[in-house]
TORTOR-278723 format. One record per residue (C-alpha): x, y negated, z negated. Coordinates in steps of 0.001 Angstrom, whole numbers, plus 500000, padded with zeros to 6 digits. Layout:
XYZ
...
***
This chain:
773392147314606387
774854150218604368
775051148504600812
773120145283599422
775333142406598906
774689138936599141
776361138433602044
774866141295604052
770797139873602571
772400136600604079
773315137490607196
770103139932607885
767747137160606701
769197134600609056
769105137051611907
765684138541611595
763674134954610980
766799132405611489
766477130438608352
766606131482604720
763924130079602166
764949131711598618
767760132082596727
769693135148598240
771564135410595003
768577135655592904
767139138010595644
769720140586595230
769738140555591815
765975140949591757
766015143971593879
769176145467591609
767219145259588409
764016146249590176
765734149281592317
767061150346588505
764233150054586902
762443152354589799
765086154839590056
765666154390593689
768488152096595859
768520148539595768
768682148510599476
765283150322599580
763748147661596895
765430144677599349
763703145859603052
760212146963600442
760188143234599585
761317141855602897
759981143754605381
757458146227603501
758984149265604316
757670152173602151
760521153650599931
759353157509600258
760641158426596973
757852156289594907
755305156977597810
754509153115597923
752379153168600964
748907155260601814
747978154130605428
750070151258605868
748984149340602546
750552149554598856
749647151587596691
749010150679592946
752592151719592437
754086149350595152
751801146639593598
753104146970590493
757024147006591625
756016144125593815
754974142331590157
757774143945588557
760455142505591184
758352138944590929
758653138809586976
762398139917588002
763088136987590606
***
């Protein structure tokens, strides 16, 4: 997936875990907002929701858990959904 659109969260979510439980809409809207409110790519806020993936640039991770930073965007993106 090379940009975030609702289509592509659609068709990843279906293909990774084969059914979709939230509103994709909302869910890429939530990671826009979030992603601008971070400074960083809305893709990287989408697979830091879905999958936890670190995004590098807000160092979001220390040995595989979230920092207070990543617990805070994860709140942020919440409030945002």
């Amino acid at each position: 997936m090379k940009n975030l659109t609702t289509k592509a969260a659609k068709e990843y979510i279906l293909k990774e875990y084969g059914y979709i439980k939230h509103d994709i809409k909302k869910l890429v809207q939530a990671s826009r907002i979030t992603a601008k409110q971070y400074n960083c790519s809305p893709l990287n806020m989408f697979f830091f929701m879905i999958e936890n993936e670190p995004i590098r640039e807000l160092n979001t991770h220390s040995y595989n858990f979230n920092t207070s930073l990543g617990r805070e965007i994860k709140e942020t993106f919440k409030n945002n959904y």
